[in-house]
C-alpha positions as a Markdown table, in Angstrom:
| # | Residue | x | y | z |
|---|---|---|---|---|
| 1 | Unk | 103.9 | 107.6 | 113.9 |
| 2 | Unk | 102.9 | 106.1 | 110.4 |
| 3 | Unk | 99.6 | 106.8 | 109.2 |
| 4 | Unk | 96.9 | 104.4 | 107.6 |
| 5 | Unk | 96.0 | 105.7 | 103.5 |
| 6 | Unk | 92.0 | 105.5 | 102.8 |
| 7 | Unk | 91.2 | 105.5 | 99.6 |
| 8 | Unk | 87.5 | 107.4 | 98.7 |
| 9 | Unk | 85.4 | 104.8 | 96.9 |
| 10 | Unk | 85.9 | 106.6 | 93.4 |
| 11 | Unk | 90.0 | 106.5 | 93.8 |
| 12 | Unk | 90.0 | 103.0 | 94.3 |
| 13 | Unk | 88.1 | 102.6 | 91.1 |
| 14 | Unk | 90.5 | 105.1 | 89.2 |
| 15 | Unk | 93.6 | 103.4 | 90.3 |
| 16 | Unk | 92.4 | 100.1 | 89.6 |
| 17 | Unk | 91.7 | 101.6 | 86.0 |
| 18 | Unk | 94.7 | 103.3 | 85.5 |
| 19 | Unk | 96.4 | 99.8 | 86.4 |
| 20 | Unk | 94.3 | 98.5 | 83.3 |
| 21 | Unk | 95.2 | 101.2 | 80.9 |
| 22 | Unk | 99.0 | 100.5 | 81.5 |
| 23 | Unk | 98.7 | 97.0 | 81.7 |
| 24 | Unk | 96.9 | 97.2 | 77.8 |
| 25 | Unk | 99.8 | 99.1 | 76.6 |
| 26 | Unk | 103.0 | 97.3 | 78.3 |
| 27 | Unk | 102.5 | 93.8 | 80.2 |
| 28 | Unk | 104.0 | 94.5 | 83.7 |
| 29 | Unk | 103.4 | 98.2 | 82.9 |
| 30 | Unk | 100.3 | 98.2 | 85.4 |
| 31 | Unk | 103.0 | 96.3 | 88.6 |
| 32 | Unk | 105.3 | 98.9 | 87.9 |
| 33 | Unk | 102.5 | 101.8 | 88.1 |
| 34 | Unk | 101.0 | 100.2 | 91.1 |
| 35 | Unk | 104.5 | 100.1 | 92.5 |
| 36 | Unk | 105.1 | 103.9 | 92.4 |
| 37 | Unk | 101.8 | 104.5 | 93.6 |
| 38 | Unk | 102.3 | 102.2 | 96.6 |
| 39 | Unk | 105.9 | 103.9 | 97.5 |
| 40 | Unk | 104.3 | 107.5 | 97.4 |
| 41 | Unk | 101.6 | 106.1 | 99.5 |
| 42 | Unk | 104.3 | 104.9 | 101.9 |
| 43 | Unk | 105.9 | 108.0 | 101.5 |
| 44 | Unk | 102.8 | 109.8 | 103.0 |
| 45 | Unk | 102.0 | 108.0 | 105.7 |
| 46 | Unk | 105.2 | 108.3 | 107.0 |
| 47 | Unk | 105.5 | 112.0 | 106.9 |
| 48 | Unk | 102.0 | 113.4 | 106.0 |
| 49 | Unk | 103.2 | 117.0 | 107.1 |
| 50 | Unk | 105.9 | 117.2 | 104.5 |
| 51 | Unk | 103.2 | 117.5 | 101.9 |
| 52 | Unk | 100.0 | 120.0 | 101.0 |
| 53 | Unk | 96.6 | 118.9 | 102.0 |
């Protein structure tokens, strides 16, 4: 069963500054961040009990 990833409010406004601090310091920087983020998020909703609440 994959489950869906909701993001609080306030982490949805962190990762969309994060994206802007990498982006600032390397063009493409902030993709590639997103990226990661996005496969660890995939990660965990495919197997949410592998990892520590």
């Amino acid at each position: 069963m994959i489950y869906q990833i909701e993001l609080h409010t306030f982490a949805l406004q962190e990762l969309q500054e994060s994206y802007g601090w990498y982006e600032e310091r390397v063009e493409g920087l902030g993709l590639r961040f997103l990226a990661a983020v996005q496969k660890k998020f995939d990660e965990l909703s495919a197997a949410p009990k592998l990892y520590a609440k």
